[in-house]
C-alpha positions in Angstrom: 96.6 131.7 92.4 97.4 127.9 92.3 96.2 126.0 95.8 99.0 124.5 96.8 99.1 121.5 99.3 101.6 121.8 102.0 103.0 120.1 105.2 105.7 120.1 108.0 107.2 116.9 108.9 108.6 116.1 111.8 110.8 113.4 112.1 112.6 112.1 115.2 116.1 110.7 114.3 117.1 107.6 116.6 119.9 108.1 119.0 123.0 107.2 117.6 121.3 107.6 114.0 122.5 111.5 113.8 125.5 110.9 111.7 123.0 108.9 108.8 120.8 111.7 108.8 123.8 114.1 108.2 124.8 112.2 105.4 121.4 111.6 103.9 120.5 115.8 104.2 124.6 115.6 102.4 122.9 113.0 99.9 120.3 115.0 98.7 122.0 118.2 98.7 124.9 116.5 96.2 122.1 115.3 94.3 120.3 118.3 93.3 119.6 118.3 89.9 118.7 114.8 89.7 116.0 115.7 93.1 115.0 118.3 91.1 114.1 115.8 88.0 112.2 113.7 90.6 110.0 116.4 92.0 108.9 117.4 88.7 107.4 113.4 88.7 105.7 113.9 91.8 104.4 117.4 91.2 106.2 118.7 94.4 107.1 122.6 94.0 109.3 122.8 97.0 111.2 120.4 99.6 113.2 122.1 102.1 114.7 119.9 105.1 116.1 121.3 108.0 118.3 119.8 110.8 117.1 120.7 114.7 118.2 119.7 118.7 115.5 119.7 120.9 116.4 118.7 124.5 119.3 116.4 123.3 117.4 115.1 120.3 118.2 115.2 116.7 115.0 116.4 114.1 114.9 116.1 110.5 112.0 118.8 109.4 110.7 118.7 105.7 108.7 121.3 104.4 106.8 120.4 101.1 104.5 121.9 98.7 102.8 120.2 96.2 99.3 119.4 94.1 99.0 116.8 96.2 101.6 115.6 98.8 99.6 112.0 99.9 99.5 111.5 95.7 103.8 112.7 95.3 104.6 110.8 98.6 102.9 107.5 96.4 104.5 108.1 93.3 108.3 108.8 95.2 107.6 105.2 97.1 106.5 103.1 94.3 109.4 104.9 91.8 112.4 102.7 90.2 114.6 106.3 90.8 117.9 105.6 92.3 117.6 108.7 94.0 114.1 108.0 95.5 115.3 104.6 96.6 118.1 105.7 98.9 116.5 108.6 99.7 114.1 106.0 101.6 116.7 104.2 102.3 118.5 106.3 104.7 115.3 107.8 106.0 114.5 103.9 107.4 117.8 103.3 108.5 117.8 106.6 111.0 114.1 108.3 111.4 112.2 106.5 114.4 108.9 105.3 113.1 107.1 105.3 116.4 107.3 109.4 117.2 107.2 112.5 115.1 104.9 114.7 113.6 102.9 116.1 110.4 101.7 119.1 110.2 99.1 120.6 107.6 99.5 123.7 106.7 96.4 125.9 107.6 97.6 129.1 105.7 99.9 130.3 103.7 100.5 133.5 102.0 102.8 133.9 98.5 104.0 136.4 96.6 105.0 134.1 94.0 104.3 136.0 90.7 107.4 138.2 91.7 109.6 135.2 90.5 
C-alpha cells in the first residue's frame, strides 16, 4: 500500500465573495480534463472541494491526496498552467487569508485495489 499524504482545507470565503467562489468550484468543474492533466504534475491523486454555511458563513473545503501535498502545492504555484493561474486567481480574489483551517489527516483507511 502506497502512503499517501492527505489534508482538509478549510477556507473561509469573504462576505460578499460567495458568488466568486461559486464560479471558481463552476471553473474547475468545466475544466476537468485539463485539472486532471495538472494533478498528474503535481502528483496529487485526488482533489475534492465542497461548498459549506456555517452560522451565515460561506466555506470552501478541499480534500487532497497526494506524495506530497507541501511539494504539489509548490509546483501548482510556481506552474505557467492557465488553469493553475486562475485557479489562484479566484482563490485570492474571494478566500480570506486571515482565518481558516488545515487539517492533516491522521488516518485513513482504502480499499483502493478494488478499482
Amino acid at each position: 500500500m502506497k502512503h499517501l499524504d492527505i489534508k482538509l482545507y478549510k477556507m473561509e470565503v469573504i462576505k460578499g465573495k460567495e458568488d466568486v467562489a461559486r464560479e471558481w468550484l463552476n471553473f474547475l468543474k468545466n475544466s476537468k480534463e485539463e485539472a486532471v492533466q495538472t494533478l498528474k504534475n503535481e502528483k496529487v491523486y485526488l482533489e475534492s472541494y465542497f461548498l459549506a454555511e456555517e452560522d451565515g458563513t460561506m466555506f470552501v473545503y478541499c480534500f487532497m491526496a497526494a506524495d506530497n501535498i507541501d511539494k504539489a502545492n509548490q509546483v501548482a504555484s510556481t506552474s505557467n498552467n492557465k488553469l493553475d493561474e486562475q485557479h489562484f486567481k479566484y482563490g485570492a480574489e474571494c478566500i480570506s487569508k486571515t482565518s481558516g483551517d488545515i487539517l492533516d489527516c491522521f488516518l485513513y483507511i482504502e480499499n483502493l485495489e478494488s478499482l
